[in-house]
C-alpha positions in Angstrom: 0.0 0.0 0.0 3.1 1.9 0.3 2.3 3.4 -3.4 -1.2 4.0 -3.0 -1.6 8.0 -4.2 -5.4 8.4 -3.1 -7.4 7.1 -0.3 -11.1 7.9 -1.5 -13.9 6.8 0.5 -16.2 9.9 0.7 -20.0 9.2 1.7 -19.9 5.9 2.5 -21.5 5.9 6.1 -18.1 4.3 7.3 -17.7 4.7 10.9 -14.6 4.2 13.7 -11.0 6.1 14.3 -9.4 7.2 11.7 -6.3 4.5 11.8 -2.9 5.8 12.6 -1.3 3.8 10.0 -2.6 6.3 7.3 1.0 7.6 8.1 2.5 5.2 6.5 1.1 5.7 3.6 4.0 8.1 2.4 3.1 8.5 -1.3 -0.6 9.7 -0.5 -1.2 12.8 -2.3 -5.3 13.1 -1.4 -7.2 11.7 1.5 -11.1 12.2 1.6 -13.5 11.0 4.2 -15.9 13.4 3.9 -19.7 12.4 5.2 -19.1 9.5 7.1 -19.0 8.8 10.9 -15.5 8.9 12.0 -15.0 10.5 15.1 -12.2 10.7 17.9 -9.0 13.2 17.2 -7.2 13.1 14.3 -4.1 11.0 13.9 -0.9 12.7 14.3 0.5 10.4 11.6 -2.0 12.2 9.3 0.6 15.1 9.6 3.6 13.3 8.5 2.6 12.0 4.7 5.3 14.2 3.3 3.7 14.3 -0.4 -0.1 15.3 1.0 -1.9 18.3 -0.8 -5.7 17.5 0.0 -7.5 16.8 2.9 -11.1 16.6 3.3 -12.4 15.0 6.6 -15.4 17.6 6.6 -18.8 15.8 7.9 -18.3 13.5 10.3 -17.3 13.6 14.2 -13.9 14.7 14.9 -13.2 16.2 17.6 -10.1 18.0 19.5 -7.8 20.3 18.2 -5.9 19.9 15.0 -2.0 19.6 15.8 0.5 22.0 15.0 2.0 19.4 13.1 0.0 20.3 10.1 2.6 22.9 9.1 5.1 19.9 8.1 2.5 19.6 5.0 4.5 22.0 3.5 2.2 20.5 -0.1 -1.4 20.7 1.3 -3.0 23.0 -1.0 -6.7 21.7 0.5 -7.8 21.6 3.6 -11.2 21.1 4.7 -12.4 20.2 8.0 -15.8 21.7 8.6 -18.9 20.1 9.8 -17.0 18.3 13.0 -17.8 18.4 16.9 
């Protein structure tokens, strides 16, 4: 999975933690997981996937802060994270 580039699984009524082995996923360019039911913080792993330039977790149930780490995504060009607790 090491080469996967996109991680797409938007509106799918998936539910849980958001696993912090996204991470190591270093060749992910796009992540969404818009409208679905994940909830808890978001992994700090999320914030080292050095290639990363979109990010949609809007609509579901995250909650906390967002790290400072998310300036090491020195590529994210899209962020969205609306529509959480």
């Amino acid at each position: 999975m090491k080469l996967l580039s996109n991680v797409l699984f938007q509106f799918n009524g998936l539910n849980g933690t958001l696993s912090s082995s996204i991470g190591g996923m270093s060749n992910l360019i796009s992540i969404d997981c818009e409208d679905n039911y994940f909830y808890g913080e978001l992994p700090s792993s999320l914030f080292s996937i050095p290639k990363l330039q979109y990010l949609n977790v809007a609509s579901n149930m995250f909650s906390g802060s967002v790290s400072s780490d998310i300036g090491k995504l020195i590529d994210l060009r899209y962020l969205e994270l609306n529509r959480n607790n």
